[in-house]
C-alpha positions in Angstrom: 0.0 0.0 0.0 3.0 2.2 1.1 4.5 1.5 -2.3 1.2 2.1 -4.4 1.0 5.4 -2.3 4.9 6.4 -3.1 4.2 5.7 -6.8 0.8 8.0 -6.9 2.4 10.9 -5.8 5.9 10.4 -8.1 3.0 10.5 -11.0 1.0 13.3 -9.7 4.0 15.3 -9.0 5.6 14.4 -13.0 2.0 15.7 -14.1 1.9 18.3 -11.8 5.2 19.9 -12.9 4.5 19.1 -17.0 1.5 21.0 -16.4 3.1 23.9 -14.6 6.2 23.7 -17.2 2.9 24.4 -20.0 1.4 27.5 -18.1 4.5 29.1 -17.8 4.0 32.5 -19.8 4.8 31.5 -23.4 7.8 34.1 -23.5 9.4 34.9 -19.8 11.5 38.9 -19.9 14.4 39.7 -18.3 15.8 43.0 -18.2 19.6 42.8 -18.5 20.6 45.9 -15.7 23.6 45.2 -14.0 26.1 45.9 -16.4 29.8 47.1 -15.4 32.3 49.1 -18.2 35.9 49.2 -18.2 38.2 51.9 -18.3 41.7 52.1 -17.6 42.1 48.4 -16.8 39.1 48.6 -14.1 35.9 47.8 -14.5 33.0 50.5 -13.0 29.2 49.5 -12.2 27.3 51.3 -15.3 23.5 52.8 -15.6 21.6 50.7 -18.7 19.9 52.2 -19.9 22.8 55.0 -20.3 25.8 56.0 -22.6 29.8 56.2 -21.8 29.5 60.1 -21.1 26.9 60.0 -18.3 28.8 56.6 -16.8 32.2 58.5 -16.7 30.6 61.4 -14.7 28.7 58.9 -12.9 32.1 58.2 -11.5 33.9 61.6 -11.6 36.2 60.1 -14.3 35.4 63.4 -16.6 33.8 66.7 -16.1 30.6 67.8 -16.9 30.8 68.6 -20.7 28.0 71.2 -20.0 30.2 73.3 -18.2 32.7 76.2 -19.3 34.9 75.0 -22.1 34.6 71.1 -20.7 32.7 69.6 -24.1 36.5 70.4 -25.5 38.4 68.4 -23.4 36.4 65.1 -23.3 36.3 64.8 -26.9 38.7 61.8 -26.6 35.7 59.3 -25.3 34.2 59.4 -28.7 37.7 58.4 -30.2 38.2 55.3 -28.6 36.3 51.6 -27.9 34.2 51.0 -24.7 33.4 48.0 -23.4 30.3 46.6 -21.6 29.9 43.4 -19.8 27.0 41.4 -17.9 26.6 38.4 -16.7 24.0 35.9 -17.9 21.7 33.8 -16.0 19.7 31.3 -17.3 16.4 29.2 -16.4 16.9 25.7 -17.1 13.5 25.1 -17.4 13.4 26.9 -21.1 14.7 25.6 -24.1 15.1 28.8 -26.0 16.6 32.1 -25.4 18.0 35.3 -27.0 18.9 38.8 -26.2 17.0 41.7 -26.8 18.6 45.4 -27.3 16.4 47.7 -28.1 18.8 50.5 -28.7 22.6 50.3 -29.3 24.7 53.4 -30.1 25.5 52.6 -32.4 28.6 50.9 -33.8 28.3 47.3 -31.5 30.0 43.8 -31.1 28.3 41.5 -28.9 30.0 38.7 -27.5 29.4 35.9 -25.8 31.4 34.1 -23.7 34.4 36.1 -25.9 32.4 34.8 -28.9 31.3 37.1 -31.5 27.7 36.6 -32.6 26.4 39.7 -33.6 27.3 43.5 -35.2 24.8 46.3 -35.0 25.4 49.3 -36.7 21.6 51.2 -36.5 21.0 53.2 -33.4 17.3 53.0 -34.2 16.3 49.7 -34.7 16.2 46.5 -32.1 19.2 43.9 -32.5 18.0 40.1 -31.6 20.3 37.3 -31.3 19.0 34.3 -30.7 21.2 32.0 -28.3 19.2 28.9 -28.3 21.8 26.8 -29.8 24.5 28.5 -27.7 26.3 26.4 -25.4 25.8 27.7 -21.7 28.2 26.9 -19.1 26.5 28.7 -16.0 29.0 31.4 -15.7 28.3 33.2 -18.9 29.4 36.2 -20.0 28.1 39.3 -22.0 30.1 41.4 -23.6 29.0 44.8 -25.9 32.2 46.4 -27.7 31.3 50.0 -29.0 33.4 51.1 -31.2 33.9 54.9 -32.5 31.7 56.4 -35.4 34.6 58.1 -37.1 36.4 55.7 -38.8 33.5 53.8 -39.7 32.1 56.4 -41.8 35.5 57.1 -43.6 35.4 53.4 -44.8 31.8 54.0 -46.2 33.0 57.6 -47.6 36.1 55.6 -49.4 34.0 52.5 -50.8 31.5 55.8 -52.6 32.9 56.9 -56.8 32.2 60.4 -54.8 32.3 62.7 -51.7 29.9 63.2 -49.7 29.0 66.6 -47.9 28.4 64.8 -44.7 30.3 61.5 -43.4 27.7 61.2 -40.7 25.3 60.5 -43.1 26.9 56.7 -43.2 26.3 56.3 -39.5 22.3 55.7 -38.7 23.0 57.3 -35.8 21.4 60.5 -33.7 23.1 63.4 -36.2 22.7 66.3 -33.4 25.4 64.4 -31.1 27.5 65.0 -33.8 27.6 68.7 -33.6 25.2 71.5 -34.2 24.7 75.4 -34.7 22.5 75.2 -31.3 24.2 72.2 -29.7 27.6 69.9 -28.6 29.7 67.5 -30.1 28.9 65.2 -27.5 29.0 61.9 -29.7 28.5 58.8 -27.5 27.6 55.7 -27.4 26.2 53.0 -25.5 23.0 50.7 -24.3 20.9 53.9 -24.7 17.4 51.6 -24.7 16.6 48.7 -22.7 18.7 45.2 -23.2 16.1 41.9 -22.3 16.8 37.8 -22.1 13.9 36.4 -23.4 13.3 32.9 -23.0 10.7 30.2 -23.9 9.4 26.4 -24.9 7.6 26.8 -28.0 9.7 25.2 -30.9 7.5 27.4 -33.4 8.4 30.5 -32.1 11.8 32.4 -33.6 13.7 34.9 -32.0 12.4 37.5 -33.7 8.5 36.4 -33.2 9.2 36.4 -29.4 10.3 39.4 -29.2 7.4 40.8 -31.2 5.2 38.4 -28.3 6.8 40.3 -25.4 6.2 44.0 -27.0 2.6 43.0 -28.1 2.1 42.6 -24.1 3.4 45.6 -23.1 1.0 48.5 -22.3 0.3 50.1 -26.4 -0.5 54.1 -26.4 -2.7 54.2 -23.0 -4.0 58.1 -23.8 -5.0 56.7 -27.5 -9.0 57.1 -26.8 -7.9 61.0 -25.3 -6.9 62.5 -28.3 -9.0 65.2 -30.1 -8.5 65.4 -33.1 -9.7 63.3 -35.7 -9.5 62.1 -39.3 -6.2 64.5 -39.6 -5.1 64.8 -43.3 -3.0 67.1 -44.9 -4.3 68.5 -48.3 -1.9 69.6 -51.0 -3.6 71.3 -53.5 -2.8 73.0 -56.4 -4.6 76.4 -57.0 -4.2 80.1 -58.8 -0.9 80.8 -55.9 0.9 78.2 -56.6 0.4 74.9 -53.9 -1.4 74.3 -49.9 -0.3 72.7 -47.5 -3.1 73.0 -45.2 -4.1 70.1 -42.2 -7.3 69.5 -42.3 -9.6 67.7 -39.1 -12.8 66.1 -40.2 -12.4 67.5 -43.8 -12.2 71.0 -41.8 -9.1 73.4 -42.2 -7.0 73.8 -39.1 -4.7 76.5 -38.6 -1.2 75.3 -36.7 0.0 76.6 -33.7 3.1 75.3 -32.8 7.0 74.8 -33.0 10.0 72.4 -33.8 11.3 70.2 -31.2 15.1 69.0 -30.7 16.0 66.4 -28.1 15.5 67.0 -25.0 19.1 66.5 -23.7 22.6 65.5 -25.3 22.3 61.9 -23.8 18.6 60.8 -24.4 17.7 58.2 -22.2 14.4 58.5 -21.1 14.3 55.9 -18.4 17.2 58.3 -16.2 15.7 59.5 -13.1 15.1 63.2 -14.5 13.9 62.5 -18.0 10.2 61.6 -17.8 9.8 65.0 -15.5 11.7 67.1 -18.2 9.3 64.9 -21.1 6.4 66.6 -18.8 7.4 70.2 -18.1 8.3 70.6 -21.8 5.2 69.0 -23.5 2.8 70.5 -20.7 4.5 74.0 -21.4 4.0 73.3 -25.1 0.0 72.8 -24.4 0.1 76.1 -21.5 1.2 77.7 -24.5 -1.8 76.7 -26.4 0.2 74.9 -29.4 -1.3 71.9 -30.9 2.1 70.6 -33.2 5.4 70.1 -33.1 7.8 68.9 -35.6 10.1 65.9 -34.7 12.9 67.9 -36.3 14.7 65.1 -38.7 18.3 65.4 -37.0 17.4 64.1 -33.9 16.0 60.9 -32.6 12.7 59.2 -32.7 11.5 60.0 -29.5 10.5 57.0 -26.9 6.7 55.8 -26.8 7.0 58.4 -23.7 6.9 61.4 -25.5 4.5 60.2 -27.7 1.8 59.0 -24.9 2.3 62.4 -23.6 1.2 64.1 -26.8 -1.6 61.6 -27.2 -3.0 62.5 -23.4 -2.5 66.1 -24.4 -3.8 66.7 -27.7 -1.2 67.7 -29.5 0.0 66.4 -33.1 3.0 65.6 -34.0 4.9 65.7 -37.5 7.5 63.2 -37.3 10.4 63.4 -39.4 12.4 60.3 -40.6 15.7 61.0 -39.2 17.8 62.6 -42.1 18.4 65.9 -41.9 20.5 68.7 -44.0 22.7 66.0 -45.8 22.8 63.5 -49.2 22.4 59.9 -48.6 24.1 56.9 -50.0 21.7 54.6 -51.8 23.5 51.1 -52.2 21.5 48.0 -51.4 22.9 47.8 -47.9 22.3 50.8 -46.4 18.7 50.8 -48.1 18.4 47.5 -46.3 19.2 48.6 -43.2 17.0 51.8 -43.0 13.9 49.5 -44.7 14.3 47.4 -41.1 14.8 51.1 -39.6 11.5 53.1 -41.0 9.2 49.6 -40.4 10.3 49.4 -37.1 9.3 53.3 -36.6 6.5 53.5 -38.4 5.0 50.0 -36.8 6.0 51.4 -33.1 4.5 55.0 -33.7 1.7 53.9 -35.6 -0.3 52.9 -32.2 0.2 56.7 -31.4 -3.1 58.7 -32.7 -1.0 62.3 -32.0 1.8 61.4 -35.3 -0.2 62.6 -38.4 2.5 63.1 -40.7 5.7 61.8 -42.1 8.5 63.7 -43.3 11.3 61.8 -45.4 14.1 64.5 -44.1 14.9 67.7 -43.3 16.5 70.1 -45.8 17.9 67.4 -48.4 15.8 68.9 -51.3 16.7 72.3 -50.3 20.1 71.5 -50.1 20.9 69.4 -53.4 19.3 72.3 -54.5 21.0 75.6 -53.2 23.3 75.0 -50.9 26.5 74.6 -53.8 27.3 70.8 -53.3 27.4 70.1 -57.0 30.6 72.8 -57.0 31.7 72.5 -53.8 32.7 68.7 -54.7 32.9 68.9 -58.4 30.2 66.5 -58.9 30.2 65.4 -62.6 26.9 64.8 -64.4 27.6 61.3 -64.0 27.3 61.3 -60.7 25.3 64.2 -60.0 22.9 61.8 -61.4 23.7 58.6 -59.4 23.4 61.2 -56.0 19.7 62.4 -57.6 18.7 58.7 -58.1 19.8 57.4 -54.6 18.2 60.6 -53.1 14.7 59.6 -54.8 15.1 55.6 -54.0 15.0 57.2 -50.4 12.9 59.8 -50.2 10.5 60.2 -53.2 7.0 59.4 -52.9 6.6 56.0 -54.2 10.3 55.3 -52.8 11.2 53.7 -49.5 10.3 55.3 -46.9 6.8 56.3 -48.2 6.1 52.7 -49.2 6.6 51.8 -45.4 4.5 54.4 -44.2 1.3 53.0 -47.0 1.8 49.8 -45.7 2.3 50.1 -42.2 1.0 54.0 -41.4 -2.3 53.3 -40.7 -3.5 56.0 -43.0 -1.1 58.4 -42.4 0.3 60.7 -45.2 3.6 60.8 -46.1 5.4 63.8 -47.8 8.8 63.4 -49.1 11.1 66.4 -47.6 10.8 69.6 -45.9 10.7 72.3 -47.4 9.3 72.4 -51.0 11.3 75.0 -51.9 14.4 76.4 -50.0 14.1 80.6 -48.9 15.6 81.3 -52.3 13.3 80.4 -54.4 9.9 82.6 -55.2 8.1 79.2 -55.0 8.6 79.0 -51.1 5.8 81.7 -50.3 3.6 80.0 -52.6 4.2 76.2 -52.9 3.9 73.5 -49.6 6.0 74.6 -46.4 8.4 77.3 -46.1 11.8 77.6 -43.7 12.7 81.4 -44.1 15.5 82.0 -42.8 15.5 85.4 -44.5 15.6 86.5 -41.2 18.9 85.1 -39.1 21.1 83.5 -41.8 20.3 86.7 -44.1 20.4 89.5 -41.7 17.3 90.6 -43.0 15.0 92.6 -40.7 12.2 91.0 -39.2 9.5 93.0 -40.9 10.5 90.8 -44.0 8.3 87.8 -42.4 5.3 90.6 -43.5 6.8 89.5 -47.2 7.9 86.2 -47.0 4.8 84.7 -45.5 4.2 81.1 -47.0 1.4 78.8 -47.4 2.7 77.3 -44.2 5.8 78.1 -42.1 7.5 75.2 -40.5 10.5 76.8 -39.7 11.6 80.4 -38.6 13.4 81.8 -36.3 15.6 83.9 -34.0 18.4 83.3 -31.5 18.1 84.6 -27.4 20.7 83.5 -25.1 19.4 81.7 -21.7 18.1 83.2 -18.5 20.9 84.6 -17.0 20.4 82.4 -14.5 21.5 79.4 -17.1 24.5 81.3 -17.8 25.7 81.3 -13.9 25.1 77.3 -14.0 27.7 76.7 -17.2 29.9 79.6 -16.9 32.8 80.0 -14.5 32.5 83.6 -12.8 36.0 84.6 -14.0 34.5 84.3 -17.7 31.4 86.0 -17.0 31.6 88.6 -20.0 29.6 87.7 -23.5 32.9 87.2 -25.5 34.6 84.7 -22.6 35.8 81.6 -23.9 32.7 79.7 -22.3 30.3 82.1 -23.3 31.2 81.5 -26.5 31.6 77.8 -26.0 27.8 77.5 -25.7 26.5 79.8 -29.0 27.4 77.6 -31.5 26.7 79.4 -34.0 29.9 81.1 -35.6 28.2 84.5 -36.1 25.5 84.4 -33.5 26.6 87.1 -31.5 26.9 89.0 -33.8 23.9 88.7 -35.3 22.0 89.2 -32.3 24.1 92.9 -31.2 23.0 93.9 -35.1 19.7 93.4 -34.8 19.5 94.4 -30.9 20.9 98.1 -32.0 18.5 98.2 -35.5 15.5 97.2 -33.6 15.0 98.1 -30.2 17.6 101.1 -30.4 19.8 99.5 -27.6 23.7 99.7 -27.7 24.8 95.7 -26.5 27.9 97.1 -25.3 26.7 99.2 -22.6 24.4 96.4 -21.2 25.6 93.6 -18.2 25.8 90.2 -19.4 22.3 90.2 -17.1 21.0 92.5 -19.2 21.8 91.0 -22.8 20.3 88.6 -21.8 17.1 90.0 -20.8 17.8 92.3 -24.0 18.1 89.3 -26.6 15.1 87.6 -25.2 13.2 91.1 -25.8 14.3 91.2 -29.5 13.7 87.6 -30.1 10.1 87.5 -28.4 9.3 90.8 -30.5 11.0 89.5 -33.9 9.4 86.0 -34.0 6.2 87.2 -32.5 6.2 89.8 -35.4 6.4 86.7 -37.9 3.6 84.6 -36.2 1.6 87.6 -36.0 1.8 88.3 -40.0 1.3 83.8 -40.2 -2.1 84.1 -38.7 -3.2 87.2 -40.2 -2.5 85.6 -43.6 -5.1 82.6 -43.4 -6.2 81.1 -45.2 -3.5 81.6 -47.6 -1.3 80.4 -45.0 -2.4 77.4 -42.8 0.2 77.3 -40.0 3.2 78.3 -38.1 5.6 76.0 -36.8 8.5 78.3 -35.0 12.0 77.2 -34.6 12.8 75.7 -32.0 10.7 75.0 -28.5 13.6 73.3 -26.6 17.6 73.1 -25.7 19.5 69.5 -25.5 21.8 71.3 -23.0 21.8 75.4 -21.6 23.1 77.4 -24.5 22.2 80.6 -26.4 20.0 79.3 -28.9 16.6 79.9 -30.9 15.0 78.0 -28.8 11.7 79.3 -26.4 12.2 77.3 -23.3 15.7 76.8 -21.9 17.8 73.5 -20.8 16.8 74.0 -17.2 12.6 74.4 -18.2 12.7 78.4 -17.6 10.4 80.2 -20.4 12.3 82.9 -22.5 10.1 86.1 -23.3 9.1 84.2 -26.8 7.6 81.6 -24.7 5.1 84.4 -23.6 4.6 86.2 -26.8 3.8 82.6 -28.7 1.1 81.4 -25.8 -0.3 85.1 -26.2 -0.6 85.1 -30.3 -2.0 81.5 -29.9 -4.5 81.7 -27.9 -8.1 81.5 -29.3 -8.8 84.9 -28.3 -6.0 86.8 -29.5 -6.9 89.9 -30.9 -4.6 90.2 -34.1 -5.8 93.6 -35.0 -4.4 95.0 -31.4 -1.2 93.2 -32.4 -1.1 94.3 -35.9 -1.1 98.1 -34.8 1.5 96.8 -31.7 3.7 95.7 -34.5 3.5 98.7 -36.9 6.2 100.4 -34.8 9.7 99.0 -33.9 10.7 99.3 -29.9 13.4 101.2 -31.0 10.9 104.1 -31.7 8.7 103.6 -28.4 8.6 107.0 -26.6 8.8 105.3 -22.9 10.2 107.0 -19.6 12.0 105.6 -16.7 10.1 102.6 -15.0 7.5 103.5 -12.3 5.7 100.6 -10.5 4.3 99.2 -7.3 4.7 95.4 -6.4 3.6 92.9 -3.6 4.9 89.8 -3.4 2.8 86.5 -1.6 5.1 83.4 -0.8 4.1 80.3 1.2 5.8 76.9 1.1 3.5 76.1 -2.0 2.6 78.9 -3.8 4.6 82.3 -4.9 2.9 85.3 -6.6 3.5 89.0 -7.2 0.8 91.6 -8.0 2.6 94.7 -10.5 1.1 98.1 -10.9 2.2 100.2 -13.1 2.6 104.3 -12.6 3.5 104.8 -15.9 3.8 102.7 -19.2 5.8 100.2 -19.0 6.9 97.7 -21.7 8.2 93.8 -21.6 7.9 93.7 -17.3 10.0 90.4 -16.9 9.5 89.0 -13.6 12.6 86.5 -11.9 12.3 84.8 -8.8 15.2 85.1 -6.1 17.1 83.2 -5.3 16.4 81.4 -8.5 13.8 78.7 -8.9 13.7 76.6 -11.9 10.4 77.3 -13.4 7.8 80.1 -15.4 5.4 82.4 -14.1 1.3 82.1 -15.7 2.3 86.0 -16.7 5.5 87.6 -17.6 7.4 89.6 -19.9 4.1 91.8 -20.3 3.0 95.5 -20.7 1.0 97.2 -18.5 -0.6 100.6 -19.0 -0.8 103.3 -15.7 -3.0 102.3 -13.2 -3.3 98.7 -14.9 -2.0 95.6 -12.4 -1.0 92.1 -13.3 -0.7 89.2 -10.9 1.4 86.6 -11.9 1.9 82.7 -10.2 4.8 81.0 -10.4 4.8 77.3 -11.9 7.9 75.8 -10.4 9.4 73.4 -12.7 9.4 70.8 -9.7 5.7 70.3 -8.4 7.5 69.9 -4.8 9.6 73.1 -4.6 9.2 74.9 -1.5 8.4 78.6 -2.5 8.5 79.8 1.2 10.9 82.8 1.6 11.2 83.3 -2.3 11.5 86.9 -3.6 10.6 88.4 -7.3 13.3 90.6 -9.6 11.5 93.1 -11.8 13.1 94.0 -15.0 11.4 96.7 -17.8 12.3 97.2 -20.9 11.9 101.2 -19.9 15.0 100.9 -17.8 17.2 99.8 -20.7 15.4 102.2 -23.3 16.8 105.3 -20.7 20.0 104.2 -20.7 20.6 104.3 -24.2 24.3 105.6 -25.1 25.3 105.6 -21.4 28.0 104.7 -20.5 28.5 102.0 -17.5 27.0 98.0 -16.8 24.0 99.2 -14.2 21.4 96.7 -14.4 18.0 98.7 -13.3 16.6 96.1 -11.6 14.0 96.4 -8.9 14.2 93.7 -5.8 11.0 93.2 -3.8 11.0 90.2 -0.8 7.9 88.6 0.2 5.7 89.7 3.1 
């Protein structure tokens, strides 16, 4: 009986444990997190996601390229390899297994056990390798080798009959790191999305379908059902001007409100602890400012599902770019291969996301084939001139690549094939598609040319500020602390952007930039810029419907810099951030800002700045009450000491006797605003100083009660 007994439960227990082996999730995940990297024969605990620049601060191996003249001297950790290493545990209950990285930057080997299996070469695209028929010992080892970007893109360039402008446009890789007129050369590399073991039973199930299993169970656009709009399309018609480009919702015209968007930060991993929160501020700043696009500027990266859940929860659209930007591409079998597994991998992710309404196939490669001298510059002969023009339409033509992924996977999305139509050059770019002017900046042109160079839709414009000044104390040393110091001029990238800005600061608001502070240029090139790009939104509405929308450039900074951009690194709003949530709200009166505009600051008849102010602070809320004595223009409010964040109101003008109350919005919801007092800047006190000589600032200081 004993025996019997003994036997019965050995059977019960074999079924018990086939039946449990069978309702074991048909694909198990495990993230792959504990990764160490070596440098200088020691191996350091690493952040993955992450990249080799925010490791080596992690461990105060290099500065903080964001500071002073740092980005200079860690240039060397793009120049050499970096290696990554984990180690592997298995479940010997599966029979199948492979890795998972959904983002490697960009130039990877991945080992095994010192094996080589795999090399990725596409920052944007997933690499699987399956590692079923791997031998496992228990003490396996991982091993990711990056390798730099630099000499892989001179081995492309030499395998070409003909230069390219651009060797970065080999490398599928984010193009910004690589250096911009508005950013760093910061070029990195690393596990910059998460790295998984999957494992499983079922023989019928590849690598590549389990990995599609385990995404199809993750959580798929939850904000989907909150978006607004509806049945977005983008007509393009031709009529007696030339063509529209006009977004239409529900078969009704929508005029555009909105601006270009950059990435968010040099190094972005949106799983590091202060991502998501930036993500917020920025996008919930965009919708405070009442715009309902932005453009996923095609330089950048395609932003994680994060972003786009955001914009889905807060109704606003996005027009994604494919990432190519300002650059020809090469079109050889290979690399169309690769960005084919690219775009469908996008286009399949993003497609779940009801805000992305349009594709883009790139950013200025049209306009620059076109105008920008290439065919000299590189002596280009017919020949090839004509190979270049073929691979550039395999790419980006509609009926090539990229638009053929987006009709088969897009979900009814349109597709158009670059951006702009026609480059500022050109008659056709006020009267055909969408227009970047750059008239204005590039051309020195005044801004009242935006009244003439108004387009059937503007999707990029724009004017450089620098920072609050309260930026500039966080990157810049106090011994360099004058505009033409070495780090002041290590963060305005752009080789005549100074001087661009002191032109147009003396032409239009009357103001001589070398009697001002470095406080006060700043204040004063946030004046110019909110009244020169709000003079160019200002003509984009009052043209509808001939124009259709108004995309400025740019809403954000990857790091704290003097830039076009209308929020700064560290979340505070510039004075354009104002004028645009002014000019787009529903209720703007565009006659009142059409007289406001008919006369340059640099005219305005204003006397020395007379106010009253009363300040309120508790541990949770902060807010100032201005009255004004006399007119006063561009009243810019500052918190002190400084509190990352915007106020509801500022950088306004108040008539005598009129009172504005302003909140403050701290960038962090938890701030403690107890104690904080409010600076009070006028445009008045720099118009009565012109031709003084001196740096006095003209700042008035009130403390809370």
């Amino acid at each position: 009986m004993k025996k019997r007994s003994l036997l019965l439960i050995v059977i019960f227990g074999a079924l018990l444990a086939n039946a449990c082996r069978h309702q074991l999730p048909r694909v198990v995940e495990m993230p792959l997190d504990d990764w160490m990297f070596e440098y200088d024969n020691r191996w350091y605990p690493a952040q993955a996601p992450g990249c080799i620049h925010t490791d080596l601060m992690g461990h105060n191996l290099i500065p903080d390229p964001f500071y002073g003249t740092n980005e200079d001297s860690v240039q060397w950790v793009s120049e050499r390899d970096w290696t990554y290493r984990c180690m592997l545990q298995f479940d010997k209950q599966f029979d199948h297994c492979a890795l998972a990285f959904e983002g490697l930057d960009t130039y990877a080997d991945i080992y095994f056990n010192d094996s080589l299996l795999y090399s990725a070469h596409n920052m944007f695209r997933p690499h699987l390798v399956d590692l079923s028929d791997i031998a496992r010992t228990g003490h396996d080892t991982l091993t990711v080798v990056f390798h730099p970007t630099a000499p892989r893109d001179s081995a492309a360039q030499a395998a070409l009959p003909y230069t390219m402008p651009e060797r970065r446009a080999f490398t599928r890789k984010a193009p910004y790191q690589q250096g911009w007129d508005w950013g760093p050369k910061l070029n990195t590399c690393g596990i910059w999305r998460p790295a998984v073991l999957l494992q499983w039973n079922d023989d019928e199930l590849s690598a590549e379908r389990a990995y599609d299993w385990v995404v199809d169970q993750r959580p798929s656009a939850p904000y989907a059902d909150r978006f607004p709009f509806h049945n977005v399309s983008l007509l393009q018609q031709k009529d007696s001007i030339g063509q529209s480009f006009t977004f239409c919702v529900d078969g009704q015209p929508l005029f555009i409100k909105g601006a270009n968007w950059i990435p968010a930060h040099s190094f972005p991993v949106v799983e590091r602890e202060d991502m998501r929160e930036r993500y917020r501020y920025l996008l919930c700043s965009a919708k405070e400012s009442n715009i309902n696009m932005l453009r996923v500027w095609g330089g950048g990266i395609y932003e994680p599902d994060y972003f786009y859940d955001l914009c889905d929860s807060l109704g606003i659209m996005v027009w994604q770019d494919f990432i190519f930007s300002c650059a020809l591409y090469p079109g050889d079998e290979a690399f169309l291969d690769e960005v084919r597994r690219e775009a469908r991998y996008q286009v399949q992710r993003l497609s779940k996301h009801p805000c992305v309404v349009l594709w883009c196939g790139n950013n200025e490669v049209k306009n620059g084939w076109e105008d920008w001298g290439w065919q000299q510059q590189f002596g280009y002969s017919n020949e090839q001139q004509q190979q270049i023009a073929d691979a550039t339409d395999r790419l980006f033509a509609v009926g090539g690549l990229l638009d053929s992924v987006v009709r088969e996977m897009g979900q009814g999305r349109q597709y158009v094939a670059s951006s702009p139509l026609f480059g500022w050059g050109h008659p056709e770019c006020v009267t055909h598609g969408d227009s970047h002017y750059w008239g204005v900046w590039w051309g020195e042109l005044p801004f009242e040319m935006y009244a003439e160079k108004t387009g059937r839709f503007m999707s990029e414009y724009g004017f450089q500020s620098y920072p609050d000044y309260s930026t500039v104390l966080r990157y810049c040393p106090d011994d360099q602390l004058d505009i033409s110091a070495p780090a002041m001029r290590s963060h305005q990238k752009h080789g005549r952007g100074l001087e661009i800005v002191s032109k147009a600061m003396r032409e239009t608001l009357g103001i001589d930039p070398d009697s001002l502070s470095l406080s006060d240029f700043c204040y004063a090139s946030q004046v110019l810029q909110a009244w020169g790009v709000g003079y160019g939104i200002c003509q984009h509405l009052s043209r509808q419907p001939y124009c259709m929308g108004t995309l400025y450039w740019q809403l954000n900074d990857c790091w704290p810099v003097a830039s076009w951009s209308s929020i700064d690194y560290y979340g505070n709003w510039k004075a354009l951030q104002y004028r645009a949530k002014e000019l787009f709200s529903d209720s703007a009166d565009l006659q009142r800002w059409q007289c406001y505009y008919s006369v340059r600051p640099a005219s305005w008849q204003l006397s020395a700045p007379q106010l009253d102010s009363k300040v309120v602070s508790t541990t949770e809320e902060l807010k100032v009450t201005v009255t004004a004595r006399n007119e006063l223009r561009f009243v810019m409010l500052q918190t002190v000491p400084h509190v990352d964040g915007h106020f509801d109101v500022n950088y306004f003008d108040l008539a005598p006797g009129k009172s504005v109350t302003a909140r403050f919005i701290p960038r962090d919801p938890q701030a403690n605003l107890n104690g904080i007092g409010v600076e009070i800047k006028t445009f008045n006190g720099l118009a009565n100083r012109k031709g003084r000589q001196g740096r006095t600032s003209g700042i008035a200081s009130k403390q809370p009660k």
